[in-house]
C-alpha positions, -999 to +999 in steps of 0.1 A: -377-034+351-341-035+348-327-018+313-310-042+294-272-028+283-267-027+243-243-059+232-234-041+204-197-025+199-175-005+176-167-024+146-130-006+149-126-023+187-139-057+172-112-056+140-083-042+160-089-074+184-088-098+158-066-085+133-034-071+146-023-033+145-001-034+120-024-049+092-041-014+098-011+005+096-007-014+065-041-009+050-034+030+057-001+032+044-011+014+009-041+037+007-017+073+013+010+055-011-017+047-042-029+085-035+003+096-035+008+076-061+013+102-088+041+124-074+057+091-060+066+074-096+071+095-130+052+098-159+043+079-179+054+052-156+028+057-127+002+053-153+013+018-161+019+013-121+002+008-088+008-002-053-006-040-048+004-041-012+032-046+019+045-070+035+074-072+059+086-039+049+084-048+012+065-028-010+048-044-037+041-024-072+021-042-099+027-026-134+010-039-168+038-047-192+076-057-186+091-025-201+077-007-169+095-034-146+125-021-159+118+009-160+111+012-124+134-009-112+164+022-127+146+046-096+143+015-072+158+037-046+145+066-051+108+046-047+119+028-017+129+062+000+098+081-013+076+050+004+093+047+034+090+089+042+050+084+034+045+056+059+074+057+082+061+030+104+062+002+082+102+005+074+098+004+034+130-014+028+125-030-008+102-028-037+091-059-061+076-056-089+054-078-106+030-083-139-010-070-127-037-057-144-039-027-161-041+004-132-069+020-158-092-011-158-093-013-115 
């Protein structure tokens, strides 16, 4: 009796032929940036702050009260450089910054 071969495969091979490359690279790059996350942004503003995601090259930060939009938006810059050397492949051009939920309560 002939052995039957396993159908089963790597999850990884599965999701990397459904979803393209660079959602992974994205995935990656968001989860180095939010550990990062603390040398990346100042105190106390990276308590009041956290990477929400990217998206063509735009780096989204969600932060819990106004004041800390403009806040961060003074070291814009100096974000979007600090981003774009911790995950080179996606070409962090820009930030945005919008209202979320409080980084202590996620």
């Amino acid at each position: 009796m002939k052995k039957k071969e396993s159908s089963f495969h790597d999850i990884g091979e599965i999701l990397r032929s459904v979803i393209p490359e660079r959602k992974f690279d994205e995935a990656d790059s968001l989860k180095m940036i939010s550990e990062a996350w603390d040398s990346l942004i100042p105190q106390p503003a990276a308590g009041h702050s956290r990477p929400l995601g990217i998206d063509r090259s735009v780096l989204t930060i969600g932060v819990d009260h106004p004041v800390w939009k403009v806040e961060l938006d003074g070291i814009r810059k100096e974000i979007v450089r600090k981003a774009a050397k911790l995950a080179p492949r996606l070409d962090i051009r820009e930030v945005k910054f919008v209202l979320s939920a409080s980084r202590s309560i996620l």
